[in-house]
NUPA-650015 format. One record per residue (C-alpha): x, y, z; residue number from 1; residue in three letters. Coordinates in nm, 3 decimals. Example, Ala and Ser with C-alpha at 12.3 -4.5 7.8 and 13.67 -1.06 7.14 Angstrom:
<fizas>
{u 1.230 v -0.450 w 0.780 pos 1 code Ala}
{u 1.367 v -0.106 w 0.714 pos 2 code Ser}
</fizas>
This chain:
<fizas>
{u 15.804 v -13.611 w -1.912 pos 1 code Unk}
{u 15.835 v -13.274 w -1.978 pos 2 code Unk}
{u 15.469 v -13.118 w -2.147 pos 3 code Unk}
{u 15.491 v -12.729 w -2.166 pos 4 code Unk}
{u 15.742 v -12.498 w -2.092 pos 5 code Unk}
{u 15.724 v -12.100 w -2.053 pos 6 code Unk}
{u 16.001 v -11.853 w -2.014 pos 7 code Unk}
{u 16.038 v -11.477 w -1.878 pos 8 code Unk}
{u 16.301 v -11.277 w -1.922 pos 9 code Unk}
{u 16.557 v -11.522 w -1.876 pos 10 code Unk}
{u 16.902 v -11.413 w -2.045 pos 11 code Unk}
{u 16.796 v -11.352 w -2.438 pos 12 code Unk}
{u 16.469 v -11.469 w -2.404 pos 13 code Unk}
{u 16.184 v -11.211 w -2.302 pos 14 code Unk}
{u 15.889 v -11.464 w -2.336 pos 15 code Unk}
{u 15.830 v -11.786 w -2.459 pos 16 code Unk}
{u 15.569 v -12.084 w -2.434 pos 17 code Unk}
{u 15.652 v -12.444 w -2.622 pos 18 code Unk}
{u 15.507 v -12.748 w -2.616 pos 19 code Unk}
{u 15.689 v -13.090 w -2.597 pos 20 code Unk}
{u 15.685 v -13.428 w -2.602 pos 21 code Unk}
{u 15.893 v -13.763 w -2.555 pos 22 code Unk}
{u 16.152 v -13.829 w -2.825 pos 23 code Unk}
{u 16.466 v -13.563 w -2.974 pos 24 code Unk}
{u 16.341 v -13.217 w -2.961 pos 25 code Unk}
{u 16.595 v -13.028 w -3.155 pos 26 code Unk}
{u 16.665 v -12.609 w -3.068 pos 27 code Unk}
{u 16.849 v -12.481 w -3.369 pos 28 code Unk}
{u 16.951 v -12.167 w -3.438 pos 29 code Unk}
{u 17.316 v -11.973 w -3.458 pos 30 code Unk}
{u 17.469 v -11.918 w -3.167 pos 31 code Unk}
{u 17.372 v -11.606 w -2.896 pos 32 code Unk}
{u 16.996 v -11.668 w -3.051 pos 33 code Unk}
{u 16.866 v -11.866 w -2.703 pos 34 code Unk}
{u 16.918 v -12.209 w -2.764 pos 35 code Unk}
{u 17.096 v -12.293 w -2.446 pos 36 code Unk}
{u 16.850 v -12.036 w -2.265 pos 37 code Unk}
{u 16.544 v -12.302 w -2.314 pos 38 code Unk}
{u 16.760 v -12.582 w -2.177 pos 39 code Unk}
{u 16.879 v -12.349 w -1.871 pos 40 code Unk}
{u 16.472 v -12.267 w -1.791 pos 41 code Unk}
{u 16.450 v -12.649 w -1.765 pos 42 code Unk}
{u 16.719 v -12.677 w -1.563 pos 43 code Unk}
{u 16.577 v -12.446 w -1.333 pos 44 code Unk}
{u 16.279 v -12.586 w -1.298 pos 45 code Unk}
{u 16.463 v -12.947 w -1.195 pos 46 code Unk}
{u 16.713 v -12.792 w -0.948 pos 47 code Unk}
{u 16.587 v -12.391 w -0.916 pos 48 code Unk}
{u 16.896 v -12.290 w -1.061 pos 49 code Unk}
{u 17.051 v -12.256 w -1.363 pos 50 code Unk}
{u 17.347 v -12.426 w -1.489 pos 51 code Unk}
{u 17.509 v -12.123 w -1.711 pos 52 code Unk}
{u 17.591 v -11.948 w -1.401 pos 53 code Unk}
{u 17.609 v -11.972 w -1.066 pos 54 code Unk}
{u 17.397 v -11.684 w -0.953 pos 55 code Unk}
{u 17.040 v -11.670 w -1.039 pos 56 code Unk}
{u 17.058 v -11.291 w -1.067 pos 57 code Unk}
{u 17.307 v -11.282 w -1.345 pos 58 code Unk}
{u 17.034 v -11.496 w -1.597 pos 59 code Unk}
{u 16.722 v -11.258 w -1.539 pos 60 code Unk}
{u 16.743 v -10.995 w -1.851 pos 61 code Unk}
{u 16.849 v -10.602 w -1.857 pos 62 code Unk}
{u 16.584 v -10.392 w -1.702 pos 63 code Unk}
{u 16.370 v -10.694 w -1.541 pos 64 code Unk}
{u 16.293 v -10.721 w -1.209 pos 65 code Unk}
{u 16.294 v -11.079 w -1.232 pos 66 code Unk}
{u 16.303 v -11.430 w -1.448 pos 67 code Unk}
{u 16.015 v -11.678 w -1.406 pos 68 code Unk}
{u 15.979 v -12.011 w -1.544 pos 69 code Unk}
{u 15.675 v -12.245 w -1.547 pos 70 code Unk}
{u 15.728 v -12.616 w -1.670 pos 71 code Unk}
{u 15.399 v -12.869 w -1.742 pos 72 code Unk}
{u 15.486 v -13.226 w -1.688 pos 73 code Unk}
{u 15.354 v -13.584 w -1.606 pos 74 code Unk}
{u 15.502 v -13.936 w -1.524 pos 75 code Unk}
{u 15.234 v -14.134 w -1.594 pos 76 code Unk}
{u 14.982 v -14.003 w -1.371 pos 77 code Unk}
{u 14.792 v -13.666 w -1.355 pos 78 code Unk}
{u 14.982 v -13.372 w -1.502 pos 79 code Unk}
{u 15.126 v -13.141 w -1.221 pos 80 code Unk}
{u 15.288 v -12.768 w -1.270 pos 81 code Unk}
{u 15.572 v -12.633 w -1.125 pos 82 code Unk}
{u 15.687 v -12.246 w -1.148 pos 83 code Unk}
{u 16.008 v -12.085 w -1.001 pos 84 code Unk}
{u 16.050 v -11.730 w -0.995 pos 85 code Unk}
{u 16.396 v -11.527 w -0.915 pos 86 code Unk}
{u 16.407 v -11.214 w -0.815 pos 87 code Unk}
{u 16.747 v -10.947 w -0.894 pos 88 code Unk}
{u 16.727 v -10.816 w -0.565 pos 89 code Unk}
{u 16.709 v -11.185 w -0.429 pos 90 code Unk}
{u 16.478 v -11.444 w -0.340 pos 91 code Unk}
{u 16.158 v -11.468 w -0.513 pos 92 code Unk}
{u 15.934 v -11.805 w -0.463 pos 93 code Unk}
{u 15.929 v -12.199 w -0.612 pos 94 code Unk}
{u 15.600 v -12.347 w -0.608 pos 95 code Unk}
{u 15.468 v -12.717 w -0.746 pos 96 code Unk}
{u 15.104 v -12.796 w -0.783 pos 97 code Unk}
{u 15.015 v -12.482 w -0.619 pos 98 code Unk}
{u 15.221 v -12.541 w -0.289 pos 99 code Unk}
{u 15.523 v -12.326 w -0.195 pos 100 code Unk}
{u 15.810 v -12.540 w -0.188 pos 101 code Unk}
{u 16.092 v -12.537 w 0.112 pos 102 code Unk}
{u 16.376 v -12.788 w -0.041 pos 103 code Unk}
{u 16.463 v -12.762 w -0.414 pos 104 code Unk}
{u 16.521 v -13.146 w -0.374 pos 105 code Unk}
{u 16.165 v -13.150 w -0.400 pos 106 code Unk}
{u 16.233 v -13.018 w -0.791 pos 107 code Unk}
{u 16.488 v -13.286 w -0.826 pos 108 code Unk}
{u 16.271 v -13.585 w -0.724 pos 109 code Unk}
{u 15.963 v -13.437 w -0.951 pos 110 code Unk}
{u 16.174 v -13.356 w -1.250 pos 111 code Unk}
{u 16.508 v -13.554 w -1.256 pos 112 code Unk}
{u 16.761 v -13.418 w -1.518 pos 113 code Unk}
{u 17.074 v -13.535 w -1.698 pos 114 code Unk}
{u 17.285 v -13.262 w -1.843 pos 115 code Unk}
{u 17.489 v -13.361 w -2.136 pos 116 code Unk}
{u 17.759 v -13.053 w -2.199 pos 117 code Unk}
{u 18.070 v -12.897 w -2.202 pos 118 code Unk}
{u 18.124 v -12.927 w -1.818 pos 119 code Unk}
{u 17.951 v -13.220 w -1.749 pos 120 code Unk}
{u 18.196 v -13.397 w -2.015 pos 121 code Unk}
{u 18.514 v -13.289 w -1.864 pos 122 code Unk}
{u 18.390 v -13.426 w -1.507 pos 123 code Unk}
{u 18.643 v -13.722 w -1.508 pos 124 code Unk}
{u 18.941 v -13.469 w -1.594 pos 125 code Unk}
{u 18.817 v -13.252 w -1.324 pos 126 code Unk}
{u 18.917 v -13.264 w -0.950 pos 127 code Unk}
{u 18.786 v -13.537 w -0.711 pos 128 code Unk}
{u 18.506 v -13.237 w -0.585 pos 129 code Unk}
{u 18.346 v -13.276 w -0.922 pos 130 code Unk}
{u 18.372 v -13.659 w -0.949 pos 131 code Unk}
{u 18.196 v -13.659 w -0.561 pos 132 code Unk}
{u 17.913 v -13.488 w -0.691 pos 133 code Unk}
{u 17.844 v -13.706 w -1.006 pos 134 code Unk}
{u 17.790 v -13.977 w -0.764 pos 135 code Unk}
{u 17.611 v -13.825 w -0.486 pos 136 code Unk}
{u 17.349 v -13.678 w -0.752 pos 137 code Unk}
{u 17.285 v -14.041 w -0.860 pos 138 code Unk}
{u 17.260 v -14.137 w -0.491 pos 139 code Unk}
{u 17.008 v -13.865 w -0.408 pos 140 code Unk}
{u 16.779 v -13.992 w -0.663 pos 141 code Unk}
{u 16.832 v -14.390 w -0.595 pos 142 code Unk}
{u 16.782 v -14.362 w -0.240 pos 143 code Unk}
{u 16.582 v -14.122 w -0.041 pos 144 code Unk}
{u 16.728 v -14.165 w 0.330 pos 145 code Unk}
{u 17.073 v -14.013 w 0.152 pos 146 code Unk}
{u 16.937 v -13.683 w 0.172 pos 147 code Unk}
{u 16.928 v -13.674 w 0.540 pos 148 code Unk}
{u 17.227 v -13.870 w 0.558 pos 149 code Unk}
{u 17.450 v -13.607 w 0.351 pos 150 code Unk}
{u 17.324 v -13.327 w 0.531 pos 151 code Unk}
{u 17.351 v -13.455 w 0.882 pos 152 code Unk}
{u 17.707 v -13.589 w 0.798 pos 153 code Unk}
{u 17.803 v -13.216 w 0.678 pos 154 code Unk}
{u 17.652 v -13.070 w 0.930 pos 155 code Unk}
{u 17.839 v -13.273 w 1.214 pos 156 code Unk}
{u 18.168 v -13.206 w 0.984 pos 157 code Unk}
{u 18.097 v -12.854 w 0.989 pos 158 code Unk}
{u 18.056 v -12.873 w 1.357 pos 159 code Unk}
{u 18.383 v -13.070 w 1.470 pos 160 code Unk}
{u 18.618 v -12.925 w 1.203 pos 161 code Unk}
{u 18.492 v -12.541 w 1.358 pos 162 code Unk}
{u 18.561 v -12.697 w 1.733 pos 163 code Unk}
{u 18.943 v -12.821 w 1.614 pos 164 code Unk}
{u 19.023 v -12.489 w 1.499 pos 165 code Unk}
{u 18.889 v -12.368 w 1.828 pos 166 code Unk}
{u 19.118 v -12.622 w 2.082 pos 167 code Unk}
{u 18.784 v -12.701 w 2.208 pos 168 code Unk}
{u 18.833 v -13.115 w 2.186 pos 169 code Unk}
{u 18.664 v -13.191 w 2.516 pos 170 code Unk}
{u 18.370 v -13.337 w 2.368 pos 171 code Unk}
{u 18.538 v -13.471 w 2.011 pos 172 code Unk}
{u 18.461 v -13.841 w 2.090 pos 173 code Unk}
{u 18.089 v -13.781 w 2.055 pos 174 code Unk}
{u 18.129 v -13.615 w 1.745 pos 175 code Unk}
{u 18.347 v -13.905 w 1.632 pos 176 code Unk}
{u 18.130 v -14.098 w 1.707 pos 177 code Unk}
{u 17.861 v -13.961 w 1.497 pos 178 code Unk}
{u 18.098 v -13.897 w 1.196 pos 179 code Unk}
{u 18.165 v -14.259 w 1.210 pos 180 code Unk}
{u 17.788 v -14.419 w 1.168 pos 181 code Unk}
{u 17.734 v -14.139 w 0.946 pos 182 code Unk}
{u 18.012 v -14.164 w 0.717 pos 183 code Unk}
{u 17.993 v -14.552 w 0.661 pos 184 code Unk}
{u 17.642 v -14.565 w 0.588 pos 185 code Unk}
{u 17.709 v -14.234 w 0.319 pos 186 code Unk}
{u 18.021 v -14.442 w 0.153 pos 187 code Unk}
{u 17.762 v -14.740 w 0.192 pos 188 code Unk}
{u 17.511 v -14.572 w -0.024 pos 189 code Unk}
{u 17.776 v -14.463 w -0.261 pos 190 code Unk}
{u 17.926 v -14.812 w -0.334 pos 191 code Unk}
{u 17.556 v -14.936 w -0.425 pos 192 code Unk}
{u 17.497 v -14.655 w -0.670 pos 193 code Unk}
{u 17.862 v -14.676 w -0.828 pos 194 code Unk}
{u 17.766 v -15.063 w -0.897 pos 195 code Unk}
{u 17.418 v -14.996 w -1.039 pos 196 code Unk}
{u 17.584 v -14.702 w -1.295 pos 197 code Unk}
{u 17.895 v -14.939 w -1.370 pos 198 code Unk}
{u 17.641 v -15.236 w -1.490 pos 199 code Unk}
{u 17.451 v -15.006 w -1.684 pos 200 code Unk}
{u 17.767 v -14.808 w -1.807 pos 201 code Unk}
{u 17.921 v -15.154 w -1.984 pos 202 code Unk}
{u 17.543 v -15.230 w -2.176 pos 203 code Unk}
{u 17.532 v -14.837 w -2.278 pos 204 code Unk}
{u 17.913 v -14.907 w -2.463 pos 205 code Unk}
{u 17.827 v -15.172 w -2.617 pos 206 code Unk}
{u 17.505 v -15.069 w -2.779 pos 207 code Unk}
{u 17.740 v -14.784 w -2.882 pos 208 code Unk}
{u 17.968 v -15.004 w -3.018 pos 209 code Unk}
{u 18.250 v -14.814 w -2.801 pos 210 code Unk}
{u 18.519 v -15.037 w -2.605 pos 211 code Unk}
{u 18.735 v -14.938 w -2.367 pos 212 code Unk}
{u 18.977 v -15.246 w -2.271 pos 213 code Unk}
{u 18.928 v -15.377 w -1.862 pos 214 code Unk}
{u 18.717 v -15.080 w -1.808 pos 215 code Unk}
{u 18.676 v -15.040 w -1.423 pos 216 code Unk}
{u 18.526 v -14.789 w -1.227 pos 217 code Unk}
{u 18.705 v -14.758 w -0.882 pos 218 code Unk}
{u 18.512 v -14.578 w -0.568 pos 219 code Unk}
{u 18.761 v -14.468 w -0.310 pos 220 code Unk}
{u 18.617 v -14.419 w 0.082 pos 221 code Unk}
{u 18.829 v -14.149 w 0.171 pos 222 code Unk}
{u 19.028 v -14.316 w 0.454 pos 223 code Unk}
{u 19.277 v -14.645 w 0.471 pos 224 code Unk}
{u 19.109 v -14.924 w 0.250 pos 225 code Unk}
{u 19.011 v -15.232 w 0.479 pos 226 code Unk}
{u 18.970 v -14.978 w 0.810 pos 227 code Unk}
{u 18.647 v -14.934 w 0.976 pos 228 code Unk}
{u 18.554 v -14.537 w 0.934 pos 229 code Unk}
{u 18.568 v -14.496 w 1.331 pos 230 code Unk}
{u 18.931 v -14.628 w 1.356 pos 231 code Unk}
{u 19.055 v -14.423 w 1.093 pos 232 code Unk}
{u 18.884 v -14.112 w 1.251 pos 233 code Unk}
{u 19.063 v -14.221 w 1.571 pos 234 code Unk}
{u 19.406 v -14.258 w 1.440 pos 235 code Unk}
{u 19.376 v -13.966 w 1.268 pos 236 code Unk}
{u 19.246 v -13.739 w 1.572 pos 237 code Unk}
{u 19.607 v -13.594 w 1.709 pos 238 code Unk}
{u 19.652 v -13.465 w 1.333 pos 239 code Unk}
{u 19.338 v -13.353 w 1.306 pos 240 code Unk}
{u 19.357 v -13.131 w 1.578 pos 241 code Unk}
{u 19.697 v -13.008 w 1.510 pos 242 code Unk}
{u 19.580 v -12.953 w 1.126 pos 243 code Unk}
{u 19.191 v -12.769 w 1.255 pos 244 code Unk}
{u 19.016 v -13.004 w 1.046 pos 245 code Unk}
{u 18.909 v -13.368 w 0.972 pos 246 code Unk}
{u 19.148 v -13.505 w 0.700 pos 247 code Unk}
{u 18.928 v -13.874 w 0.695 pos 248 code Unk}
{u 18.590 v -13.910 w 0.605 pos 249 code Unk}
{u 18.373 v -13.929 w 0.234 pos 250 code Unk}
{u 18.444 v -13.562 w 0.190 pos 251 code Unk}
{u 18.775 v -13.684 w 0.072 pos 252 code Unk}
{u 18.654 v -13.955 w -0.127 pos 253 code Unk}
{u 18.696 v -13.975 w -0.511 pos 254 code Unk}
{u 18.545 v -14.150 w -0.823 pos 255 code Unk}
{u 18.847 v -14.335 w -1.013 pos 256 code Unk}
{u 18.723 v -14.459 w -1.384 pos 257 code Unk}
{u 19.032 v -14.757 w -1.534 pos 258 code Unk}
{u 19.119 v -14.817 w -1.899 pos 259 code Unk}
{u 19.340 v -15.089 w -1.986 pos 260 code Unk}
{u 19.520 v -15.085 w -1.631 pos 261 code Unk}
{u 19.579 v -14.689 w -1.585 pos 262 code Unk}
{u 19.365 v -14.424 w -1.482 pos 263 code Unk}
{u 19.134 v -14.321 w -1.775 pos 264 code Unk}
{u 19.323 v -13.923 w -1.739 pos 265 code Unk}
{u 19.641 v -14.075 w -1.779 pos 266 code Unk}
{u 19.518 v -14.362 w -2.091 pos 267 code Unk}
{u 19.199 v -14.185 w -2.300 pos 268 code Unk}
{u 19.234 v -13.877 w -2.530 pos 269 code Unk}
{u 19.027 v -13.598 w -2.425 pos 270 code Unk}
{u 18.756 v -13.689 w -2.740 pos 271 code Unk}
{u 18.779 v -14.070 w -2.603 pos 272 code Unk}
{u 18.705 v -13.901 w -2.243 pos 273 code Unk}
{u 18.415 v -13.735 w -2.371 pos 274 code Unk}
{u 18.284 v -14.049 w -2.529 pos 275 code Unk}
{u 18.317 v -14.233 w -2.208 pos 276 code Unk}
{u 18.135 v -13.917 w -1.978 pos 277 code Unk}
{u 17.897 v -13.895 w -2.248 pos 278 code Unk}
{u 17.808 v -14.299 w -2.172 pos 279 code Unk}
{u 17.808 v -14.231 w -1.822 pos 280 code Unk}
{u 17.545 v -13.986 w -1.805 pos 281 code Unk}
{u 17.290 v -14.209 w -2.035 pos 282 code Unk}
{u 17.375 v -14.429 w -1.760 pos 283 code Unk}
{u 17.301 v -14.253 w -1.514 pos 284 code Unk}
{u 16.926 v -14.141 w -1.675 pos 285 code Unk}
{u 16.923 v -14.574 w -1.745 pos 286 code Unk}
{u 16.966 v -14.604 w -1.320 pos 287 code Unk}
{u 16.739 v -14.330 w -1.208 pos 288 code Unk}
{u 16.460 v -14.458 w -1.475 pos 289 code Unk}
{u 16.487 v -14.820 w -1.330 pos 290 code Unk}
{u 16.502 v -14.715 w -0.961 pos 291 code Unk}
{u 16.247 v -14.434 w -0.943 pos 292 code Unk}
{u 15.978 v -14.510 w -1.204 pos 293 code Unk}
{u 16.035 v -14.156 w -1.363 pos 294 code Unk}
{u 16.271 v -14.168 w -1.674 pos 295 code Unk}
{u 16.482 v -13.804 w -1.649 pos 296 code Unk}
{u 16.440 v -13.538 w -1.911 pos 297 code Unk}
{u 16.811 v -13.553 w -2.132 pos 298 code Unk}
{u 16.927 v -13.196 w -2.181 pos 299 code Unk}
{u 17.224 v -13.225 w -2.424 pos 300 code Unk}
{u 17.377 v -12.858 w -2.538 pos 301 code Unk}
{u 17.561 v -12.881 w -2.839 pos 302 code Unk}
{u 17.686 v -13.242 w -2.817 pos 303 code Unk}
{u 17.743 v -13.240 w -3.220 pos 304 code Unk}
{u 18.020 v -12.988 w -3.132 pos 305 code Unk}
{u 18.184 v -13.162 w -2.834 pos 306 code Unk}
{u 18.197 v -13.536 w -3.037 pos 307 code Unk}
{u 18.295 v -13.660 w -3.390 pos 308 code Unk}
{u 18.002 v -13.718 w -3.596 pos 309 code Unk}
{u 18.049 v -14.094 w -3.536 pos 310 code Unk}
{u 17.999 v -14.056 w -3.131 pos 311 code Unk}
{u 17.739 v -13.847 w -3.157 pos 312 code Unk}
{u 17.501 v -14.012 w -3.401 pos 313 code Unk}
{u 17.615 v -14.326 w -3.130 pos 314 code Unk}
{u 17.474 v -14.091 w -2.833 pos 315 code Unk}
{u 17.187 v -13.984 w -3.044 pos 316 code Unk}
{u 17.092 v -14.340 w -3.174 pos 317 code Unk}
{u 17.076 v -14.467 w -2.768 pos 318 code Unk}
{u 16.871 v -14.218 w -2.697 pos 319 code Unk}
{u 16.623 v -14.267 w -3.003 pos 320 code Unk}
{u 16.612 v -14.616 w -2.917 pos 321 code Unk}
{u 16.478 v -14.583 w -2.601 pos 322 code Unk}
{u 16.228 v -14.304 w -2.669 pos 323 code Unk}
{u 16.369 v -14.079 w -2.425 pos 324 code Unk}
{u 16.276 v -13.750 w -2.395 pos 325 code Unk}
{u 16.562 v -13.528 w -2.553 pos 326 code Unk}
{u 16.609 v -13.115 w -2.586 pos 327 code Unk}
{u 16.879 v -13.069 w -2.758 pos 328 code Unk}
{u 17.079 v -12.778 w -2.932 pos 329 code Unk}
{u 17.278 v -12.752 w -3.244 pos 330 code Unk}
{u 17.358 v -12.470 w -3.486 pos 331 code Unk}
{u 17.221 v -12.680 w -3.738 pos 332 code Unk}
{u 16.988 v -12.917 w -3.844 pos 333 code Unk}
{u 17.148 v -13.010 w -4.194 pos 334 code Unk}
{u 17.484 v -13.049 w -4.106 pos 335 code Unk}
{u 17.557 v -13.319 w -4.274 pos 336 code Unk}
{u 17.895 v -13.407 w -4.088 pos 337 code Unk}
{u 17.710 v -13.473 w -3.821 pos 338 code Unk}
{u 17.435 v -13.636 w -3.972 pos 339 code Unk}
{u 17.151 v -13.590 w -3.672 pos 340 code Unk}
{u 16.848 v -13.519 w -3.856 pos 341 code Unk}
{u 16.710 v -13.865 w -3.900 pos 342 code Unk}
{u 16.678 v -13.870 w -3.539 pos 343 code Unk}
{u 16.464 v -13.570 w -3.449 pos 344 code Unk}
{u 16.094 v -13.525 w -3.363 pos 345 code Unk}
{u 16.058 v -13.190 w -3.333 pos 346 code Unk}
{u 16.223 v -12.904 w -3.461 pos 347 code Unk}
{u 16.243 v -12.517 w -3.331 pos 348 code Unk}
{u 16.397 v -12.239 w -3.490 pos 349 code Unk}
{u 16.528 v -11.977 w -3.216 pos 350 code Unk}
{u 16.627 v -11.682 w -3.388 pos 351 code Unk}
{u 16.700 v -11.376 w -3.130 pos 352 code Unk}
{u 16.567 v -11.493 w -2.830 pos 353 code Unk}
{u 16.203 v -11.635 w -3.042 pos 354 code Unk}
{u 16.104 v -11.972 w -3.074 pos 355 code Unk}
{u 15.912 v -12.096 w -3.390 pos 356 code Unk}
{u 15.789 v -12.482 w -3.431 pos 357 code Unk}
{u 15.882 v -12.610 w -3.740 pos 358 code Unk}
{u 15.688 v -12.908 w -3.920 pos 359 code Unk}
{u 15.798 v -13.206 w -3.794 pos 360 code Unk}
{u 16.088 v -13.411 w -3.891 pos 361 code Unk}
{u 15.964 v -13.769 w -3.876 pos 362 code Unk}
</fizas>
């Protein structure tokens, strides 16, 4: 759980300092006055980047040299610190109880996050690059060997697909054979995180009181279904080379979610889609809390806006009823549509880039 938090010059905010705790922290204010900026510093302290833009430089404010953000938390044991500073040139430093740190999956592991917004909604509608990626973050966080595994499997990819471009086949079979134990035990890892997230997907709908008829989520390999990964590399070798790179492997996997017998795209609306992405990423936080001990900070961006008021006081009621921790935006507090108040723990006003506590809600 996230304790204190303390911005510097990161987009509209020049400095900041808050204080949470567990429970629906609510950031209200119009919009431009910060709001998303507080849940972007906690993003960067769980990944070391934010997730408004891809370039770190972009998010540190006119005239600064640099952004720094310094997060407080705890998961049941002593309370540890964790700072990450950006610099516009480049670079700058990521440190966690005092200690530089070398891989921002360090950040990860310490502070997992689930992002509940705009993007992360439309993941399902997206292409099979962004469906990948939803599973592979669960992964990372369920099981620790992945990390090596991903990297090592990329790596070798990188290697072979660079060497087919080149002619230069003379050693492919080793690298073939590489790919293969790699890639099965990465689709491996996959299929027991997509069945973890699908049992916890069907208990988060129903407490929601959402169906979706013969919901089914589908994990695809990324070669011939019922072919071992080294004889579909194999058969797929002569192409390969003529093509420069490997067309088989879990780099052309996909995530398939089923409604009612079609694909979910083809069936859902895009407000029912949202629904549905909305359950999986509660899911998601439901899997990484049971697996890992350490129940992930919910960071949910204007959620009122991207739901009717009936799906988001469903969201909001989950999430209430399980004392997560929640920071979350919204324009305002007493919009009555919406009908979120009765839910909140904490309140703060950001008005141009300030934050001001507000007495609390419940």
């Amino acid at each position: 759980m996230l304790t204190q938090l303390s911005i510097e010059n990161l987009r509209n905010i020049s400095a900041a300092s808050v204080d949470l705790r567990s429970g629906i922290s609510a950031f209200v204010g119009p919009n431009g006055a910060g709001k998303t900026t507080v849940l972007d510093a906690v993003h960067v302290l769980g990944t070391g980047k934010p997730f408004s833009s891809h370039h770190s430089s972009k998010v540190i404010q006119e005239n600064a040299p640099h952004f720094q953000v310094v997060g407080r938390f705890r998961h049941g044991g002593p309370e540890s610190v964790a700072g990450v500073k950006r610099l516009r040139e480049g670079g700058g430093e990521v440190r966690l109880a005092g200690k530089p740190v070398k891989a921002l999956s360090t950040l990860a592991h310490e502070l997992p996050l689930i992002l509940i917004n705009a993007n992360t909604l439309d993941v399902l509608r997206e292409g099979p690059e962004a469906r990948r990626k939803l599973v592979d973050q669960l992964v990372f966080h369920v099981e620790h060997s992945f990390v090596g595994v991903w990297q090592r499997y990329y790596q070798v990819l990188k290697q072979r697909n660079a060497l087919l471009r080149k002619g230069a086949v003379d050693d492919d079979a080793a690298w073939v054979a590489e790919l293969a134990v790699l890639g099965e035990q990465f689709y491996c890892s996959r299929v027991r995180a997509t069945d973890l997230l699908t049992a916890q997907l069907f208990e988060v709908l129903e407490e929601m009181k959402v169906n979706f008829p013969s919901l089914r989520l589908g994990l695809r390999s990324g070669w011939k279904e019922g072919v071992p990964f080294t004889s579909a590399l194999e058969s797929s070798r002569a192409s390969d080379m003529d093509r420069g790179h490997t067309q088989v492997g879990p780099h052309r996997g996909d995530l398939s979610c089923f409604v009612a017998g079609g694909l979910a795209n083809d069936v859902l609306s895009r407000g029912q889609m949202k629904v549905l992405m909305s359950a999986v990423r509660i899911a998601q936080g439901r899997v990484l809390k049971e697996t890992t001990r350490r129940a992930p900070v919910y960071l949910l961006d204007d959620v009122g806006a991207e739901l009717d008021a009936t799906n988001a006081r469903a969201i909001f009621n989950v999430l209430a009823a399980e004392d997560a921790q929640v920071l979350a935006t919204m324009v305002s507090l007493n919009d009555t549509a919406q009908g979120l108040k009765r839910y909140v723990t904490d309140v703060f006003h950001v008005e141009q880039g300030v934050l001001t506590s507000a007495n609390k809600v419940a």
